[in-house]
C-alpha positions as a Markdown table, in Angstrom:
| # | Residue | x | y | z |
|---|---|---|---|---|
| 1 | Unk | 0.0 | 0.0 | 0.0 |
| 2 | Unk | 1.2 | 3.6 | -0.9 |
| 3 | Unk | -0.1 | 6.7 | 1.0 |
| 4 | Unk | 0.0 | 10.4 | -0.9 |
| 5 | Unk | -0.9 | 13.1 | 0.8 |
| 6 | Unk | -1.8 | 16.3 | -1.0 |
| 7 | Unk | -1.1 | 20.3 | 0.0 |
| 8 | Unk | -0.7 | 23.5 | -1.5 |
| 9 | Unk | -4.2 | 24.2 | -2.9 |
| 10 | Unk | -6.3 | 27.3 | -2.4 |
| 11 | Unk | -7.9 | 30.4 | -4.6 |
| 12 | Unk | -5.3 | 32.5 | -6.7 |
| 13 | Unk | -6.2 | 35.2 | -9.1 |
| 14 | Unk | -5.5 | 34.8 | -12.6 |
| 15 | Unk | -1.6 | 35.3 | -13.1 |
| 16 | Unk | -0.7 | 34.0 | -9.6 |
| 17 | Unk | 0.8 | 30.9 | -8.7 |
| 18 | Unk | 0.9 | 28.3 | -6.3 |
| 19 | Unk | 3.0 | 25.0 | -5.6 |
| 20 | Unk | 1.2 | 21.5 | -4.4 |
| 21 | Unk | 2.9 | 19.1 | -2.8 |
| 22 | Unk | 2.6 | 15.2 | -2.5 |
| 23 | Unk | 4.3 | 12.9 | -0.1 |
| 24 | Unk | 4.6 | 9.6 | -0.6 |
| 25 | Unk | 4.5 | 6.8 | 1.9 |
| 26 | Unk | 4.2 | 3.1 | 2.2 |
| 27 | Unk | 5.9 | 0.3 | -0.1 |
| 28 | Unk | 7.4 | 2.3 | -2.4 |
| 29 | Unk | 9.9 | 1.2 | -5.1 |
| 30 | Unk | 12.5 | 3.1 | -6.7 |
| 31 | Unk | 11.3 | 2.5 | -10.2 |
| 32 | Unk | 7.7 | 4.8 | -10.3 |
| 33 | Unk | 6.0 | 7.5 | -11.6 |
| 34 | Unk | 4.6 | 10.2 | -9.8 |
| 35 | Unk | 2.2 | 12.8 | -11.5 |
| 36 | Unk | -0.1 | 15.1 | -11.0 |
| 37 | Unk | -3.6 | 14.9 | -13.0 |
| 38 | Unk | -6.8 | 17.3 | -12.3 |
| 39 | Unk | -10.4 | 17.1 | -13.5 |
| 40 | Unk | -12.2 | 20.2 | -14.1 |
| 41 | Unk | -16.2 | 20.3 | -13.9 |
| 42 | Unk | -17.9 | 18.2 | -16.8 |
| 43 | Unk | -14.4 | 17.8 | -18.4 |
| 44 | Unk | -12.3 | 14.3 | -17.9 |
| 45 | Unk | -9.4 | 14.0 | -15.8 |
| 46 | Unk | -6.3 | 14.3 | -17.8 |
| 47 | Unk | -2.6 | 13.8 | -17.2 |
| 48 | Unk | -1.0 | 17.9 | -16.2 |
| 49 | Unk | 2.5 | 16.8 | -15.4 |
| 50 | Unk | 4.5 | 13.5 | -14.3 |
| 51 | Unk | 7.7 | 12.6 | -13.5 |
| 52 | Unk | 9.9 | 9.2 | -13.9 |
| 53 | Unk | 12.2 | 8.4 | -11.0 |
| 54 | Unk | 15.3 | 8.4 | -13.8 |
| 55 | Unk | 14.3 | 11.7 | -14.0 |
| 56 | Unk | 11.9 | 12.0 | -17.1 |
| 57 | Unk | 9.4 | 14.4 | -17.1 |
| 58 | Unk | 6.3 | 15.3 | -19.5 |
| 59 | Unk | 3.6 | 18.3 | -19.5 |
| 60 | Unk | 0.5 | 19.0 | -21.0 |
| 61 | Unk | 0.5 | 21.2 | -23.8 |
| 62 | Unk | -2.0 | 23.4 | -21.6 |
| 63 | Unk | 0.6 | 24.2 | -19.4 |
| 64 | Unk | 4.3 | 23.9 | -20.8 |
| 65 | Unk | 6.5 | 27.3 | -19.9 |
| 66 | Unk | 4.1 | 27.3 | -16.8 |
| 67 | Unk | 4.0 | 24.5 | -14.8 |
| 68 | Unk | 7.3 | 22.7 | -13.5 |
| 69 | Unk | 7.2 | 19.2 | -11.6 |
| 70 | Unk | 10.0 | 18.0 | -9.4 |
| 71 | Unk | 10.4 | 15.5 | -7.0 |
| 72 | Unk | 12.5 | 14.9 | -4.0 |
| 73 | Unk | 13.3 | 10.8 | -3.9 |
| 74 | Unk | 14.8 | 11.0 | -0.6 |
| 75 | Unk | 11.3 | 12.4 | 0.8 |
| 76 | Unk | 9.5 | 10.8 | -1.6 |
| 77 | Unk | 8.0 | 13.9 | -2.6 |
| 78 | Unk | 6.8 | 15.1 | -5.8 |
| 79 | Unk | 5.9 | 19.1 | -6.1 |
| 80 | Unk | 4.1 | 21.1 | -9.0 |
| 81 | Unk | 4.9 | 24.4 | -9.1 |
| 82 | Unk | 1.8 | 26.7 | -11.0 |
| 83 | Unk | 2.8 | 30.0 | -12.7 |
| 84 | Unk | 0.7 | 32.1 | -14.9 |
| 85 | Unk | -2.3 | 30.8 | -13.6 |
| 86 | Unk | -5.3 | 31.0 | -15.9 |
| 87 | Unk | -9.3 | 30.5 | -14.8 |
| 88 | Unk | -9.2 | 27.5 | -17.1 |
| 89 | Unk | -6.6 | 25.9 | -15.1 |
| 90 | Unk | -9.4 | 25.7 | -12.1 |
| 91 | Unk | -9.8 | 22.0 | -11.0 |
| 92 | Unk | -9.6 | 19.1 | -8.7 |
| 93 | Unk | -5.4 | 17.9 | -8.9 |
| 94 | Unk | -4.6 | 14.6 | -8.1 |
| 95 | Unk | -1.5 | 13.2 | -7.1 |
| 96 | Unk | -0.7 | 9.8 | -8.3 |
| 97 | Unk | 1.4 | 7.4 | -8.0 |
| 98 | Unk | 2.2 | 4.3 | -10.0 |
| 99 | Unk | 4.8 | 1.7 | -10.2 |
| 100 | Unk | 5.1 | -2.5 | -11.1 |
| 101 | Unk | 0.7 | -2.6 | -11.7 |
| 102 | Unk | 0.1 | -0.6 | -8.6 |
| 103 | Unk | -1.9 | 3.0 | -9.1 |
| 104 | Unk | -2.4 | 4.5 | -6.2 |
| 105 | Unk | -4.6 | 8.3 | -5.7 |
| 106 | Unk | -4.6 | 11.2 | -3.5 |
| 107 | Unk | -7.6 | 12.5 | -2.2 |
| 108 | Unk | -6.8 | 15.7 | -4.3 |
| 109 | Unk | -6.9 | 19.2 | -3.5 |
| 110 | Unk | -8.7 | 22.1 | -5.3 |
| 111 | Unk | -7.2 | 24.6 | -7.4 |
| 112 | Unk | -9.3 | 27.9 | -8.6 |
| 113 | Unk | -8.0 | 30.7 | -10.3 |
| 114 | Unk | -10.2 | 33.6 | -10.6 |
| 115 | Unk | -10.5 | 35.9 | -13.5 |
């Protein structure tokens, strides 16, 4: 079983930023990914940013030159960093986790930008 717990969400104005966190606990294996997906009202969820433990990362087109994912093995920690924030970028995020067939979800955190 792997924990995540999620912080960092919260009401920015459009422009603004913010940074979520997500720790990781539990049996965790070296070889994962951990991402961050959100789900916007009537929309589906889809993938915003994830990164590879050998250090590959990927983004959205919606938010490439704004959004930057790291991750800090030791703590097990992944972090999204949100710049530029746009209204349209107002959702649920979800942290996940995933390694060897195991998906695992945080309880996810809300993220709105007003306009």
């Amino acid at each position: 079983q792997v924990q995540l717990v999620e912080s960092g969400g919260g009401l920015v104005q459009t422009g603004g930023s913010l940074r979520l966190s997500c720790a990781a606990s539990g049996m965790i294996f070296s070889d994962n990914f951990m991402g961050w997906y959100r789900q916007a009202p009537g929309k589906q969820r889809e993938l915003v940013a994830g990164h590879n433990s050998d250090g590959r990362t990927m983004y959205a087109d919606s938010v490439k030159g704004r959004f930057t994912i790291s991750r800090d093995n030791a703590k097990n920690t992944v972090y999204l960093q949100m710049n530029s924030l746009k209204p349209e970028d107002t959702a649920v995020y979800s942290c996940n986790y995933y390694s060897s067939g195991y998906n695992y979800w945080g309880q996810g955190t809300q993220v709105t930008v007003s306009s």
